[in-house]
C-alpha angles and dihedrals in degrees: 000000000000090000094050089043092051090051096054116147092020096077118070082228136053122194119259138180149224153155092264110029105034114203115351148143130280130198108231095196139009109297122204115215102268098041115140100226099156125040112168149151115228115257086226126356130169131169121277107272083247089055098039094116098033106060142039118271094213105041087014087226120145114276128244094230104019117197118237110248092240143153103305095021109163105209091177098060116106116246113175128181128249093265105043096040091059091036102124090215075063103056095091100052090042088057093048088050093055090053088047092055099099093048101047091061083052090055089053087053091045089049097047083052099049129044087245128120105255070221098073099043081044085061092039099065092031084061092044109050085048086054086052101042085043097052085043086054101039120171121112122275121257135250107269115232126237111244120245091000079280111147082229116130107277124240110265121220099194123202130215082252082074088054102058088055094069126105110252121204100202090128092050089045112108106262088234082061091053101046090049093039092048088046086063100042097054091066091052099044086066082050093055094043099048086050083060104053085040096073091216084125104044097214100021123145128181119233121236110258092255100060081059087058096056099041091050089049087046091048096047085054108048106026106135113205105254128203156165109270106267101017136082115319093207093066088112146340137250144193114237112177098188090058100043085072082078110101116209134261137178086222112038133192093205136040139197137234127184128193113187100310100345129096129188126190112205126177107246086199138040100270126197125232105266095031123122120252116226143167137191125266090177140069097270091212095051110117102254104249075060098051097048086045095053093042093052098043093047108024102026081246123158093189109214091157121153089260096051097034081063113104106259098229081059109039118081083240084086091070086060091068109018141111127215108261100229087207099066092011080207109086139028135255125242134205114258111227109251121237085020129122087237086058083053091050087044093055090048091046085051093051093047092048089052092042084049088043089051102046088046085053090048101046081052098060090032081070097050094037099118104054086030083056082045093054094044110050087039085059098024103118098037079049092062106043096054092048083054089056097044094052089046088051088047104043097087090048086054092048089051096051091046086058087049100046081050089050094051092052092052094050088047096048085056096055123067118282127242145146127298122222095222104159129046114190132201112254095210103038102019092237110157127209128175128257096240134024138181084250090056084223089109113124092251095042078054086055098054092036085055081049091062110045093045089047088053098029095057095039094060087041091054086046092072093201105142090214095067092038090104100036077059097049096050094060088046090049090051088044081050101048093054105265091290083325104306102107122072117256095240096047120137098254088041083066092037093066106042106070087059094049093052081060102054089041082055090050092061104029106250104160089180102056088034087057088041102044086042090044090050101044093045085057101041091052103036081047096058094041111018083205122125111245125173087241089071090058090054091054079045089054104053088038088063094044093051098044080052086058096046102045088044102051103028124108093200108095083198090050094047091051096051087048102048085041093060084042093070098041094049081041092061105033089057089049090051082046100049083045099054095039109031102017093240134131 
């Protein structure tokens, strides 16, 4: 990579390589959490399709007079601000817009016509036209200098040359995606030539198609969220290639900011010299089987991390999927692989827990036997006779249940076979329970139950009627409480509900569920992970608001003091956390 290469000796990391890892990033000296060690402009960034009319394409920033995504709306037209349209640094990319003009209406019409984001063929011929007006300059790029003398990371202006450095994944792509992806490319291709021939970009020079290929499946693979400080950081998105040399990890040891079009990379722990440098492409809180899914599907990604690598009955993540096992009450249970020898192990376990279970029942009654025999042979007949009646009377139902058992089968035969989770085992004392039970309180019947409410819980919430905001607050308090206890606090759909219920506590001012809904998420996260997120500083942040409240209003002197007791420590954890991610006091 030609920009990295030119800044040698004024980053704290250099690129190395290997069989397993590939090209990554590796720490040259010890690096405290909070050390700058990336600061970069994106090769190429535009706004989210959905934002397209509402921010500057250039600081990302709202407009002053945004344009309705209505019918005919154009997103890949480009809309600056005041400032950054008569910003003469500007000048350059507002006159190449003007000479796009034509084409980009043409991107709006590809996109309607083929099942692709008008995002990634905007990128497309943004990325090209840099390749061509870059192979037209030649020359290397220069050393970067340090701002201010200051032996900070400088700030990176990476080429397209840097680009094209960059691994793509178009063979490992699905060959759906490709079809689809390639459908859409052929249009633009003629676009790109015709631009050509017709001289509008002196120099220009369309790229082969399947040079096309291989940048959509690169950029699919390494866009980075943009946005305006202090706004949302999901605005737009953005190509870095400097920090696209970071591999993954579901447990980092850096993390990225970005303010407008600017990104900074900052260690969140103390990392030692030879280590590798990673960050985080997936939601940190998603149950694992979640996370690998999502990073194949949209980065070409096989996680083997070290968090992931971890044996599941070992790592917190089991805590993300798991149900309280009634027999220890101290660990989770897991679900037992189907088809598996472990899920062999597990039925034998099973059999021996119920065999155990029976001879502990009949040495019970053997105990009682005589006075049991007594009673029995005293109510025997009227006994009898009653257990007749009730098996006449229950004879239909059974017969009912029988068809329907035979109905279900059918339906089941006609729909494609595949394995069964049918036994969930404790991950600390090796206890086994079914899936399902008659009772529907078996680990996999809580599941189902958790699906549900949050399904019916988070509909209602995204609604936004007033009049269902309790209904949906009642089926997030239920998710939240455990599904009647019997999810972990720190599950998956637990976390999932808590973010929306610190909301509607906010939308009727109750302090109280706002600090214990806030409490409750910032353990449960920083728990699973143990890894700084600016989430986290949000929870912080309405966990200092609320303990304000409450030592300022309250009547109590023990409750003030708790209160203003939980206000300092939340105070100076926020202020470690806005240190080590954003480099503020």
């Amino acid at each position: 990579m030609p920009t990295l290469e030119a800044a040698a000796g004024q980053l704290p990391w250099r690129l190395g390589f290997s069989a397993k890892l590939g090209r990554h990033a590796v720490a040259e000296k010890d690096l405290p959490a909070g050390t700058l060690i990336l600061t970069e402009k994106p090769v190429v960034a535009i706004p989210r399709s959905k934002l397209a009319g509402h921010a500057c394409h250039a600081c990302f920033r709202p407009l002053s007079s945004p344009v309705e995504n209505k019918e005919g709306f154009n997103p890949c037209l480009p809309r600056y601000c005041a400032s950054c349209k008569n910003a003469p640094a500007n000048a350059e990319t507002v006159q190449l817009d003007s000479k796009l003009l034509g084409l980009r209406i043409k991107l709006a019409d590809i996109a309607k016509e083929h099942p692709v984001e008008p995002e990634l063929l905007h990128l497309l011929v943004l990325l090209d036209v840099r390749r061509s007006a870059q192979a037209a300059a030649g020359g290397k790029p220069e050393a970067p200098p340090t701002p201010g003398g200051e032996p900070a990371a400088p700030v990176l202006h990476c080429t397209v040359a840097d680009v094209d450095a960059l691994h793509s994944p178009w063979e490992r792509k699905p060959e759906a995606w490709r079809k689809t992806v390639t459908a859409s490319l052929r249009p633009l291709h003629k676009e790109l030539a015709a631009l050509e021939e017709s001289g509008a970009l002196p120099g220009y020079r369309a790229s082969r198609l399947e040079q096309l290929q291989s940048d959509a499946a690169m950029l699919i693979c390494n866009l980075q969220g943009v946005g305006a400080e202090g706004a949302s950081q999901d605005a737009g998105v953005g190509l870095f290639a400097a920090a696209a040399a970071l591999n993954h990890s579901c447990r980092p040891n850096c993390h990225t900011v970005t303010m407008g079009q600017t990104m900074c990379v900052r260690t969140i722990v103390d990392v030692p010299a030879g280590a590798q440098l990673t960050v985080c492409h997936a939601q940190a809180y998603d149950p694992r089987p979640v996370r690998q899914a999502a990073l194949l599907q949209e980065r070409g990604i096989k996680c083997a991390c070290e968090r992931c690598a971890e044996p599941l009955a070992k790592s917190t993540d089991r805590y993300l999927e798991g149900v309280w096992c009634l027999n220890c009450t101290t660990d989770v249970l897991l679900a037992v692989p189907p088809g598996t020898p472990e899920a062999e192990v597990a039925a034998a376990t099973y059999e021996a827990q119920m065999a155990a279970l029976e001879a502990e029942e009949a040495a019970r009654s053997k105990k009682g036997g005589r006075k049991a025999a007594e009673e029995g042979a005293a109510n025997g007949p009227a006994q009898e006779a009653q257990q007749q009646g009730e098996g006449a009377a229950q004879a239909p139902a059974g017969d009912a249940q029988q068809e329907g058992g035979e109905d279900a089968a059918k339906e089941e035969g006609q729909q494609q076979q595949k394995p069964v989770v049918r036994w969930w085992r404790c991950a600390g004392c090796g206890y086994v329970e079914p899936a399902h039970n008659t009772a529907a309180s078996g680990p996999g019947d809580v599941l189902l139950q958790a699906d549900k409410l949050w399904r019916q819980g988070a509909m209602l919430y995204q609604m936004k009627m007033p009049q269902l905001m309790l209904q949906a607050e009642a089926f997030l308090q239920s998710l939240q409480a455990g599904v009647d206890g019997r999810l972990h606090p720190y599950h998956a759909r637990v976390i999932d509900s808590l973010a929306p219920l610190i909301n509607l506590a906010l939308r009727r001012s109750d302090a109280l569920g706002v600090f214990n809904y806030s409490v409750a998420l910032w353990e449960a996260e920083n728990a699973i992970q143990g890894r700084y997120s600016l989430h986290q500083l949000q929870y912080l942040n309405a966990i200092i608001d609320t303990s304000a409240a409450k030592a300022t209003n309250t009547q109590s002197a023990v409750i003030k003091r708790q209160f203003e007791k939980k206000l300092k420590a939340a105070k100076s954890t926020a202020a470690e956390i806005r240190r080590v991610l954003l480099g503020k006091s």
